[in-house]
C-alpha positions in Angstrom: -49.9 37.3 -46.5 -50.6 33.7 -47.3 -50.1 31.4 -44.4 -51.0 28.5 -46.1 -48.1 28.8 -48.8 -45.8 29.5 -45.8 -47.1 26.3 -43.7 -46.6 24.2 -46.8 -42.9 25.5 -47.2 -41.9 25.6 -43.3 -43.8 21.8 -43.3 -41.7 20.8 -46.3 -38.8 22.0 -44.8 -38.4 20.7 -42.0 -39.6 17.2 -43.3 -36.7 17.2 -45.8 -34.3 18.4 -42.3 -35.7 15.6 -40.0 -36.2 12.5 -42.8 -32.0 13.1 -43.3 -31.6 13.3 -39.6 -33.4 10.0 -38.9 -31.6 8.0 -42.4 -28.1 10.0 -40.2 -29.0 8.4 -36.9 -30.1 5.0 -38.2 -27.0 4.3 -40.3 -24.9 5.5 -37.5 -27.0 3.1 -35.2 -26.2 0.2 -37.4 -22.7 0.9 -37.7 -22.1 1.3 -33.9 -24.3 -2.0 -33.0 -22.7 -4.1 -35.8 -19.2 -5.3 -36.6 -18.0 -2.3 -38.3 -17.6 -0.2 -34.6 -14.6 -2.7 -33.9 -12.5 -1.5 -36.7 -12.9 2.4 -36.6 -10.8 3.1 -33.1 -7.0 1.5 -34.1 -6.2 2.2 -30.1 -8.4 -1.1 -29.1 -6.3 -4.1 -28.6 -7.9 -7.4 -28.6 -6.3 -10.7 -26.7 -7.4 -13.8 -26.0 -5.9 -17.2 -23.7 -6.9 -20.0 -23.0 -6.2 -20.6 -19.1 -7.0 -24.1 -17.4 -8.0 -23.9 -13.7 -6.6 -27.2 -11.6 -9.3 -28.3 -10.5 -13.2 -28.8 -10.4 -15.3 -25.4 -10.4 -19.0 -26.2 -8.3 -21.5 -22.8 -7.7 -22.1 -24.8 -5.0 -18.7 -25.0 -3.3 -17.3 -21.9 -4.6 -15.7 -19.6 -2.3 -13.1 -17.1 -1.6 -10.0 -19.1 -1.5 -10.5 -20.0 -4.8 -11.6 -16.8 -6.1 -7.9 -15.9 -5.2 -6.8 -19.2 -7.1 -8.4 -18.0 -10.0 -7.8 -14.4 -9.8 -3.5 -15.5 -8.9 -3.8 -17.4 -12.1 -5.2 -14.6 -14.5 -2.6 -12.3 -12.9 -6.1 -9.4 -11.8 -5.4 -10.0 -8.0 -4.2 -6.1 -7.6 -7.3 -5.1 -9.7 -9.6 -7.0 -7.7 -11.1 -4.7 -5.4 -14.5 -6.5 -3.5 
């Protein structure tokens, strides 16, 4: 039995099997990180608005009462948990 022909075959092989794996997994990457994921699930909605807060937001002087302002105004107070 000739090993050799047999390692050059199995070695071939599973070159041709892991080379159209990677081009498989690289396109696929591509298309996930890129623009073209957003159009291949028709269930996603996307909305946008424009909402104005009255008043001055400061890191400095932020705090829970107006966390509640905000949250009131965007209509998430139920979803807001902590």
């Amino acid at each position: 039995m000739n090993w050799n022909k047999w390692n050059r075959w199995i070695h071939r092989d599973l070159g041709y099997l892991f080379f159209g794996m990677s081009l498989v997994y690289g396109v696929s990457g591509i298309a996930l990180n890129h623009g073209v994921a957003r159009h291949w699930d028709p269930g996603i909605v996307t909305r946008s608005e424009e909402l104005v807060f009255p008043g001055e937001l400061n890191r400095e002087e932020f705090n829970r009462e107006m966390l509640e302002q905000i949250l009131d105004l965007t209509g998430e107070k139920k979803n807001y948990k902590n």
